[in-house]
C-alpha positions in Angstrom: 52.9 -1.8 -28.0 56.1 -0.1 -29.8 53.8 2.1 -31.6 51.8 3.5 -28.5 55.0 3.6 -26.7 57.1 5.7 -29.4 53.8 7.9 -29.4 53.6 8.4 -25.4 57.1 9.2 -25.3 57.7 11.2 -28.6 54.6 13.6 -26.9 56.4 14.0 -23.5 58.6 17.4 -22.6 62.4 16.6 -22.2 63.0 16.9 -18.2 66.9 17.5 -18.4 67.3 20.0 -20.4 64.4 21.9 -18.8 66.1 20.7 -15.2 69.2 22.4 -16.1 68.0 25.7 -17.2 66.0 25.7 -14.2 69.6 25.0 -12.2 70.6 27.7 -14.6 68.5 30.0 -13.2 68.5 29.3 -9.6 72.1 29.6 -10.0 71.7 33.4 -11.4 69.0 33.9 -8.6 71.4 32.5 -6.1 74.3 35.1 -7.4 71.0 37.9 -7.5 70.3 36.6 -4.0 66.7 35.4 -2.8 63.5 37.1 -4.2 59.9 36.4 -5.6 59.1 34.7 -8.4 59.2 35.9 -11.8 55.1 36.5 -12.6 54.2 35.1 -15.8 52.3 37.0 -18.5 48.9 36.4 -19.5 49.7 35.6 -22.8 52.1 33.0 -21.6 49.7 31.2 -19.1 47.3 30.7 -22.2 49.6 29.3 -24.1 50.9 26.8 -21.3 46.9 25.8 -20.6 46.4 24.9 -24.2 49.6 22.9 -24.2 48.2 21.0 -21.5 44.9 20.4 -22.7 46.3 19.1 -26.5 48.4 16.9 -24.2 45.7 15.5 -22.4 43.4 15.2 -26.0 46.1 13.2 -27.3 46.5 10.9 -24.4 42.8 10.2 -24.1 42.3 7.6 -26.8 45.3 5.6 -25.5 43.5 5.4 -22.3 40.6 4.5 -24.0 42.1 1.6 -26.8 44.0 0.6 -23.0 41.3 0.6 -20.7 38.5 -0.7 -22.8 36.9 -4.7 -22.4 36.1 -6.9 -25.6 32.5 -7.0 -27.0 30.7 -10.3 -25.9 29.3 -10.4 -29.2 32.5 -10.8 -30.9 33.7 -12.6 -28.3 30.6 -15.4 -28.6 30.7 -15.1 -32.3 34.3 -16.1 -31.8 34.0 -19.4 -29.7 31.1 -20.1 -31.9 33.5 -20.2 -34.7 35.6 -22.6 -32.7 33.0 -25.2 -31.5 31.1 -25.6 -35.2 34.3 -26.6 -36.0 34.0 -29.3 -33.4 29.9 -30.7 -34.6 29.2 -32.0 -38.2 26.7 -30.0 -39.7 23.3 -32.1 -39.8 23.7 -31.7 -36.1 23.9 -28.4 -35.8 20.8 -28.2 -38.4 18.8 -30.3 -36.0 20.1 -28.6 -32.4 19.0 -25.2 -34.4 15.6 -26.6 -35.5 14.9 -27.7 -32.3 15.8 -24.7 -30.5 13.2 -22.9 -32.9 10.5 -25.5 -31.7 11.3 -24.7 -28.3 11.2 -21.0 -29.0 7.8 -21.4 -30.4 8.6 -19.6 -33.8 5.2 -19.0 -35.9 5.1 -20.1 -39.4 3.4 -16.7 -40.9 6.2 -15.1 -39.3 9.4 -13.3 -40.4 13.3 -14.1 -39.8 13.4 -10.5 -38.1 10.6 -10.6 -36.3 11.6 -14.1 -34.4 15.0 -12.7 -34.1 14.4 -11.9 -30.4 12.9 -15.3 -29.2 16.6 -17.1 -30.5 19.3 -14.7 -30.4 20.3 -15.4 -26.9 19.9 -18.7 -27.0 23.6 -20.7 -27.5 22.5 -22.8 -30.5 21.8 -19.6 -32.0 25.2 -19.4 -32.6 26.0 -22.9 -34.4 25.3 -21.7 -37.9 26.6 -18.7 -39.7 24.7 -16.1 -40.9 23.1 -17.4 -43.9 22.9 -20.6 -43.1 20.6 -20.0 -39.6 18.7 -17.4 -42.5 18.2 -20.9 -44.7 17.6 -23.0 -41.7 15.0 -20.8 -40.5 13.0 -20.8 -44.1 13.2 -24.4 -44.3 11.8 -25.1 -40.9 9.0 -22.5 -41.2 8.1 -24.6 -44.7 8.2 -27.6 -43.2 6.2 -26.7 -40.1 3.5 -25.3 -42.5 3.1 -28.2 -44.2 2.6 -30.0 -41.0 -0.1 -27.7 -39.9 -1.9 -27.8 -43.1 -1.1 -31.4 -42.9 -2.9 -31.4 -39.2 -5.3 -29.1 -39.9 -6.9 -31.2 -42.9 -6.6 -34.3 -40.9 -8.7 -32.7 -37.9 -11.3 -31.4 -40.8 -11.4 -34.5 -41.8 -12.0 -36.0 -38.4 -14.7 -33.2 -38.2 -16.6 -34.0 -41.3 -16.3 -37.4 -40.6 -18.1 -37.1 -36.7 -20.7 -34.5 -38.1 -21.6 -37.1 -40.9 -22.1 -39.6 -37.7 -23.8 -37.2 -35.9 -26.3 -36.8 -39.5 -26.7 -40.4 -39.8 -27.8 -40.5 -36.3 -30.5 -37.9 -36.4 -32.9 -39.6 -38.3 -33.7 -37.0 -41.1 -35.1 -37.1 -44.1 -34.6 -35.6 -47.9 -37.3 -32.5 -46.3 -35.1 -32.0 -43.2 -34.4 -28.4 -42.9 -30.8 -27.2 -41.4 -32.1 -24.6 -39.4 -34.3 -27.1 -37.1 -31.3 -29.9 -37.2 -29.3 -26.8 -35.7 -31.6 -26.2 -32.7 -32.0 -29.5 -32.2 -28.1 -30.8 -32.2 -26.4 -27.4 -32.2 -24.9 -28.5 -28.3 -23.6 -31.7 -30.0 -19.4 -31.5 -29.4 -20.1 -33.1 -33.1 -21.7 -30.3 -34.2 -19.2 -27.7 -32.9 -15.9 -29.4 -34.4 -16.9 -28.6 -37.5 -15.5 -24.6 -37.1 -17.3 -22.5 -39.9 -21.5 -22.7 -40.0 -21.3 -22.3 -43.9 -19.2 -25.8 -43.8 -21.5 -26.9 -41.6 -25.0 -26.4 -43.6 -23.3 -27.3 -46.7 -22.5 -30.9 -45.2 -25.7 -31.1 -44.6 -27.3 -29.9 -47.6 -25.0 -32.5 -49.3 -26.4 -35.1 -46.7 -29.8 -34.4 -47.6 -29.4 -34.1 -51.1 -28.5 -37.7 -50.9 -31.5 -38.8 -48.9 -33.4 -37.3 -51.0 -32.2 -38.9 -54.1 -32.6 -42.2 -52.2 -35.6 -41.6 -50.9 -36.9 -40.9 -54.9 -35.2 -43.8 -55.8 -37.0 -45.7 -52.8 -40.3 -44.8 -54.0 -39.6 -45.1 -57.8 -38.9 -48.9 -57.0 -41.6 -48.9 -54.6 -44.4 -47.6 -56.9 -43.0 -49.7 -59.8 -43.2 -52.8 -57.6 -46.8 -51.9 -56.2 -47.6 -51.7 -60.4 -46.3 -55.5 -60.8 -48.6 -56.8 -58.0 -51.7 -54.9 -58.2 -51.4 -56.1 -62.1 -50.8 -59.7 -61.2 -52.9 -58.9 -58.6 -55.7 -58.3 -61.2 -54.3 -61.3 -63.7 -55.6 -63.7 -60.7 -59.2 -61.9 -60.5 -61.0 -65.2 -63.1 -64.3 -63.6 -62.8 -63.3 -60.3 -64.4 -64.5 -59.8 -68.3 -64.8 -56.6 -70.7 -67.9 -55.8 -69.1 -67.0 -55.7 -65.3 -67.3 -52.2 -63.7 -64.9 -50.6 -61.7 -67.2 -50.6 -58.7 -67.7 -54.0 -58.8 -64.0 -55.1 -58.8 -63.3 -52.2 -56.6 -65.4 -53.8 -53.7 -63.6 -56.9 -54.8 -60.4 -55.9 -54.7 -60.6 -53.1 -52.0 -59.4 -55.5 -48.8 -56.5 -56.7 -50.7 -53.0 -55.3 -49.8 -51.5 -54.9 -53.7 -54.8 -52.7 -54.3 -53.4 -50.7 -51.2 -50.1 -50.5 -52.2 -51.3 -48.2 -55.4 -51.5 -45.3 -53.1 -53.4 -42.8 -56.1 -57.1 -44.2 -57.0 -56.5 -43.1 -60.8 -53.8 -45.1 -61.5 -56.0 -48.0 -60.2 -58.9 -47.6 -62.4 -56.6 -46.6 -65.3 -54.5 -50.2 -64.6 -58.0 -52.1 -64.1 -59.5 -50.5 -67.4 -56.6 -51.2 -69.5 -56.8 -54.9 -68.1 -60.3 -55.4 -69.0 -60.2 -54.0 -72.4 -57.9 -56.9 -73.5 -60.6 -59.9 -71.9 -63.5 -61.2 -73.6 -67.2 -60.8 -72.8 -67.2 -64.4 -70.4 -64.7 -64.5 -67.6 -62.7 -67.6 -67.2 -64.5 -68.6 -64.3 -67.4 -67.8 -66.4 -66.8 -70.1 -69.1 -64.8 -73.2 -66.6 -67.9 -73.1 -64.9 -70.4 -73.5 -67.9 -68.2 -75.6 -69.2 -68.5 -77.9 -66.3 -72.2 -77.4 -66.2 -72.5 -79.0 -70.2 -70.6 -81.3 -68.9 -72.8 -82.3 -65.9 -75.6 -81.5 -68.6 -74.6 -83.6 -71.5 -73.8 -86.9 -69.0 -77.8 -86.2 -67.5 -78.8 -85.8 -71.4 -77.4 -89.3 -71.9 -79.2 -90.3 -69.4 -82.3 -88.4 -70.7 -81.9 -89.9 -73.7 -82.0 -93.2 -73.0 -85.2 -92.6 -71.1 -87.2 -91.4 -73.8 -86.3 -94.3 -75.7 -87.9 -96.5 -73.3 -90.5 -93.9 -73.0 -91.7 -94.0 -76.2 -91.7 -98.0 -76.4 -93.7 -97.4 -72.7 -96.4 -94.6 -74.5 -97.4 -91.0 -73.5 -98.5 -91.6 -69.6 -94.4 -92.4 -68.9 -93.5 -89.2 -71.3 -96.2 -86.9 -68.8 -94.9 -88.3 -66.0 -91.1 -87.3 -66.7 -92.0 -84.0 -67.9 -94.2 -83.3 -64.7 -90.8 -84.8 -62.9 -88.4 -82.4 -64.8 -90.2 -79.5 -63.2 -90.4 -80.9 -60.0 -85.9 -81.1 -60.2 -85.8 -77.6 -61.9 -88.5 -75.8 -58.4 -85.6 -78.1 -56.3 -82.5 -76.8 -58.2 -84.3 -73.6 -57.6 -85.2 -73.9 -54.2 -81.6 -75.5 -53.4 -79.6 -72.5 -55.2 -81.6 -69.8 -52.7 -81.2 -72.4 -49.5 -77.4 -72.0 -50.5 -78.0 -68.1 -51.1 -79.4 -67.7 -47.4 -76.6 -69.8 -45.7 -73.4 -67.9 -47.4 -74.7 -64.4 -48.7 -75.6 -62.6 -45.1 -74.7 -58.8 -46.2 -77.0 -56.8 -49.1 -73.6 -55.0 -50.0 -72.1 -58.4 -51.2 -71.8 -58.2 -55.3 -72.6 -61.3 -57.9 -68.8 -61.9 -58.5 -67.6 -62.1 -54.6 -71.2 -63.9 -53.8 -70.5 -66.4 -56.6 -66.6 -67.6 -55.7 -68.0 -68.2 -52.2 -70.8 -70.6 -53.3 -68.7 -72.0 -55.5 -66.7 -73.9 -52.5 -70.2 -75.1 -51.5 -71.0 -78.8 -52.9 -74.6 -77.6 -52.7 -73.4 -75.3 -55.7 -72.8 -78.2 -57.9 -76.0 -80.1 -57.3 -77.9 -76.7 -59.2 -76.9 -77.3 -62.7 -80.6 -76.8 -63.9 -80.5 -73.3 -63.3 -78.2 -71.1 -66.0 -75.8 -68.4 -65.2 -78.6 -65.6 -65.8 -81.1 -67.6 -63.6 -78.7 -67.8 -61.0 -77.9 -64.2 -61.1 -81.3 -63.6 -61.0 -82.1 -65.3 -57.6 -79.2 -63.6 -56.0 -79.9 -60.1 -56.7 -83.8 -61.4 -55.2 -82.3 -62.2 -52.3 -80.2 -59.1 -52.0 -83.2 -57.1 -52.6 -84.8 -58.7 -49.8 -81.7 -58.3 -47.6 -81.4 -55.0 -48.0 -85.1 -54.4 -47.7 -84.5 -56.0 -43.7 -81.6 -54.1 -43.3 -83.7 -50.6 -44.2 -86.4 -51.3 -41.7 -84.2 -52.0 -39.4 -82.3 -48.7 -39.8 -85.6 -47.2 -39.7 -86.8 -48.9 -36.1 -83.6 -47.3 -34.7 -83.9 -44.2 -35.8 -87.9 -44.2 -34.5 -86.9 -45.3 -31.0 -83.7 -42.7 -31.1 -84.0 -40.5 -28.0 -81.7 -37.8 -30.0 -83.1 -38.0 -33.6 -85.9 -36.9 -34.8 -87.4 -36.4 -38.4 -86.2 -32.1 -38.0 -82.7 -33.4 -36.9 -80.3 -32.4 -40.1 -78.4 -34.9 -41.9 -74.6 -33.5 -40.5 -75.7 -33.9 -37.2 -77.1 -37.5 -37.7 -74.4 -38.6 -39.2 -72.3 -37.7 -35.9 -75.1 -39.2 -34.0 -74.4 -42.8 -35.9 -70.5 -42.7 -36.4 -69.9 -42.0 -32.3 -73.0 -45.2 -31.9 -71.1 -47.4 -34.1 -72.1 -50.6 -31.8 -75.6 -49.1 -32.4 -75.8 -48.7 -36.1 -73.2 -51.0 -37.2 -75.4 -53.9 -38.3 -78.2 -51.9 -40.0 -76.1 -48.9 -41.3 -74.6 -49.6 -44.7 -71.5 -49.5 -45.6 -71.8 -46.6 -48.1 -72.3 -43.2 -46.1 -73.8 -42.0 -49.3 -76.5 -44.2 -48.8 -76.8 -44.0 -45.4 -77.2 -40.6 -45.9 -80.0 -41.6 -48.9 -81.3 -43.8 -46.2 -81.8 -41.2 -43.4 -83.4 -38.8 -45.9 -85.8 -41.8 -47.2 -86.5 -42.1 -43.4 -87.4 -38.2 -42.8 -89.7 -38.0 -46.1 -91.6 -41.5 -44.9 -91.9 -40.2 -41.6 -93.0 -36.9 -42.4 -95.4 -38.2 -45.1 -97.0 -40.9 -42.4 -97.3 -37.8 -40.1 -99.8 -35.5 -42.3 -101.1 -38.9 -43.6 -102.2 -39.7 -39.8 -103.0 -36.3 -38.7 -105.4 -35.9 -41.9 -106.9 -39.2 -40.4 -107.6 -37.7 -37.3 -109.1 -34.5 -38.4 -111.7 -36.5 -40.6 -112.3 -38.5 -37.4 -112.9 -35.5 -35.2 -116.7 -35.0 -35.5 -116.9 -31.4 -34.4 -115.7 -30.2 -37.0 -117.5 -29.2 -39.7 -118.4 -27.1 -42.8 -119.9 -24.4 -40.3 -116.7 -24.6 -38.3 -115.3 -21.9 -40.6 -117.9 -19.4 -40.2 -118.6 -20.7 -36.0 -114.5 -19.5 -35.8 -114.9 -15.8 -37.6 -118.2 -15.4 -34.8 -116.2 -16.8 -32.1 -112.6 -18.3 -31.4 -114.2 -20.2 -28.7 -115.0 -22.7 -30.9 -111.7 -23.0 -32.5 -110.3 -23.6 -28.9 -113.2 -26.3 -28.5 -111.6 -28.1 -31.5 -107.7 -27.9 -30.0 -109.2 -29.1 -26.9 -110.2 -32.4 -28.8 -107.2 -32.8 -31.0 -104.2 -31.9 -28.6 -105.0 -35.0 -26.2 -104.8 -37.6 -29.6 -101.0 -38.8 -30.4 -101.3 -37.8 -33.9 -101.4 -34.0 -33.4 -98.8 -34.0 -30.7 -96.4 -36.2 -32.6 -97.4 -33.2 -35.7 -96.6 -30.4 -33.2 -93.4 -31.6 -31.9 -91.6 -31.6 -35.7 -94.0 -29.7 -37.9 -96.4 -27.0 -35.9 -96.2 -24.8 -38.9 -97.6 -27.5 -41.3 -99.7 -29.2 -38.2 -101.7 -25.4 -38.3 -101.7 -24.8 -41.9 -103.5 -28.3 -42.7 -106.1 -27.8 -40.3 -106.4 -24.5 -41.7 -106.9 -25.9 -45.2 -109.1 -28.6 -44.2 -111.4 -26.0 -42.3 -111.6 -24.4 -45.6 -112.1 -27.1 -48.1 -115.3 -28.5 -45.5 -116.4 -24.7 -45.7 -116.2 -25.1 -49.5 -118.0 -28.2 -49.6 -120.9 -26.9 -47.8 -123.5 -28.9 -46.5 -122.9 -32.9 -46.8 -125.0 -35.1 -49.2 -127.0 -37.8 -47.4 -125.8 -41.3 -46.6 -127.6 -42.9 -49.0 -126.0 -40.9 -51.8 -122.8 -40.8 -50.5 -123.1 -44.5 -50.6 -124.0 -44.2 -54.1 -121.3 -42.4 -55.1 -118.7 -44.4 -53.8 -120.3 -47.3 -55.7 -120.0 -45.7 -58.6 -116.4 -44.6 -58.7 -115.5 -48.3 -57.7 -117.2 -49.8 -60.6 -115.2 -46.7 -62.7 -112.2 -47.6 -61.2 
């Protein structure tokens, strides 16, 4: 204040010595008397203005250091000084933090660029300068590391909801990520996880799995179907090197290890490699014959001691007993095809299945007279005569079928009798093969008993003769004469409903070969010949 005081007055005119020359003055204008005032020069007026104005430059930044107020800035920065010195320093740290948590400071950011969320907020000011700097870094690190922190956890919640969401759409190791989209793509599951890529490639890693479990599955599941359907085959004890594939196959077929084997070459394969390691008997073969010798050698005992009181009775006893042994062999005989009637119904049954049911039969036991091949050879007799029954009765179906006829074709049979299975179930085979072999057996038989009859009834048709031919070229009157005779027998009209063509062409033929012919020989020589090629024949 001594300073700008010195200064203010040092600048300022001295008033009494300018007062007195003025008295000074007046008093010489007094003694001069009164008059105007002295006019000053221009030069002089100048000079006094520029005076005044250097006066009032100089006197301005007094005013100014006087008049103006203290910067708030300062002024906060100040008091803040004050009042850190008042809070330990871990608190101001954590006021500060917080203050940047209110202010909703973003981790990619910048110290600058959040300066204008925080500088007017009063915790701004409880750190220095390079401490709020160092504050500031550390919290945008550690707020980072929480949202990474966050951000794997809720990808990991994600993953872990879409891998529920996978489990519970039933796929499989084929499932395609494009359909699983369209079907679940509203799932909230589906949507948490963010990115599609992440998405599919969850998936794909999903599947991938199923799909090695799923090979797995049916590794295990094949290898396990190999054990059975082999032990499977150990159990068959009518099998030997001989048995055919068929056979067994028919066997075997109802069995659910044989089904298990889903390809039909591995089966064979299995079942050929199995019967190249048994012998030429099967062991049912060779425990039945050896039960047989047994049954045999105990009735040989007792054959044995009957001849020796045979021969001390003579030949009469000996005749007798042989003429009895053939009358127990016809009733072994006629006992083993009893038994064959009672338990073998169906001509598709094979020797092996055929004999393991007769074996349960005591009846089977009382046959020891007949051998293995004699027994074999009955029941392929009686299959024979089983599946001769079931052909004619195929036959009488199809001749009373309103739909087929000996023209219908074989594809459109065979829909005929698969839709009628009630109809053709008990005299259709099994085999469509040979049902087909069967139908086509029916159509040549038919066909053949057609012409057969229809030849018949042209030789029985009287009118015509060997001048028929040449009656016919004079005049179709007598061709019609013949039609009228013929088309009221069955025998043509069952020939013009399927074979018109052929009905026409072997009338024409037999027209001809009477024309050829010419006239006929008498009775008596006709009667004649005939005797004579039955004593040739």
């Amino acid at each position: 204040m001594c300073n700008f005081a010195t200064y203010i007055f040092k600048d300022e005119p001295e008033q009494p010595a300018r007062e007195g020359g003025e008295s000074d003055s007046g008093s010489d204008d007094d003694d001069d008397g009164e008059g105007p005032p002295k006019k000053k020069s221009r030069s002089e007026r100048k000079k006094e203005a520029l005076l005044a104005q250097q006066k009032k430059e100089k006197e301005k930044p007094v005013r100014q250091m006087l008049e103006k107020p203290v910067d708030p800035a300062v002024a906060a920065e100040l008091q803040a000084q004050r009042d850190r010195e008042k809070l330990p320093l871990e608190e101001r740290l954590l006021q500060f933090k917080t203050m940047l948590g209110e202010k909703g400071v973003a981790t990619g950011s910048t110290f600058e660029k959040e300066l204008s969320k925080i500088v007017f907020d009063p915790r701004y000011l409880l750190l220095s300068a390079t401490e709020r700097r160092a504050c500031f870094d550390a919290y945008v690190r550690e707020k980072l590391e929480q949202e990474r922190a966050e951000k794997k956890r809720r990808m990991k919640e994600a993953k872990e909801k879409f891998q529920e969401l996978l489990a519970e759409a039933e796929l499989h190791g084929k499932s395609s990520f494009s359909s699983f989209g369209s079907k679940f793509g509203k799932d909230p599951r589906f949507k948490a996880v963010e990115k599609m890529r992440d998405r599919e490639d969850l998936f794909n890693e999903f599947v991938g799995e199923l799909h090695k479990k799923e090979k797995e599955e049916r590794r295990e599941k094949k290898e396990k179907a190999k054990k059975e359907y082999l032990a499977m085959l150990a159990e068959q004890t009518s099998f030997t090197r001989k048995t055919k594939w068929s056979t067994a196959k028919k066997l075997l077929e109802n069995d659910e290890r044989f089904k298990a084997v889903e390809s039909s070459s591995s089966r064979e394969q299995m079942f050929r490699d199995h019967v190249e390691k048994l012998g030429d008997e099967s062991l049912s073969d060779i425990e039945e014959e050896a039960e047989r010798e047994k049954r045999l050698a105990a009735d040989a005992a007792i054959a044995a001691r009957q001849r020796e009181v045979e021969a001390e009775l003579g030949d009469k006893l000996r005749e007798r007993d042989l003429e009895s042994e053939k009358h127990r062999l016809q009733e072994h005989q006629e006992r083993f095809n009893a038994l064959l009637v009672d338990l073998v119904k169906s001509a598709e049954a094979t020797w092996h299945e055929a004999r393991r049911v007769l074996r349960k039969d005591e009846r089977y036991a009382e046959c020891d007279l007949l051998d293995k091949e004699k027994k074999e050879s009955a029941f392929n007799e009686h299959v024979r005569t089983l599946e001769k029954k079931r052909r004619d009765a195929f036959f009488i179906v199809l001749d009373e079928h309103p739909k087929i006829t000996t023209q219908t074709r074989w594809k459109e049979a065979r829909r005929i009798i698969q839709d009628e299975e009630e109809t053709f179930s008990k005299v259709a085979s099994n085999s469509e093969r040979k049902v087909e072999r069967d139908y086509r057996d029916w159509q040549e038989m038919r066909h053949d008993n057609a012409v057969r009859e229809f030849k018949d009834l042209l030789k029985e048709t009287k009118i015509i003769t060997y001048k028929s031919k040449r009656m016919i070229e004079e005049n179709e009157q007598h061709l019609k004469d013949i039609l009228a005779v013929l088309e009221n027998d069955k025998r043509w009209m069952r020939m013009s409903e399927n074979h018109a063509s052929e009905r026409d062409r072997i009338l024409d033929e037999y027209i001809e070969v009477l024309h050829r012919k010419g006239t006929p020989p008498p009775p008596t020589q006709q009667e004649r010949e005939r005797r004579r090629k039955d004593v040739v024949a």
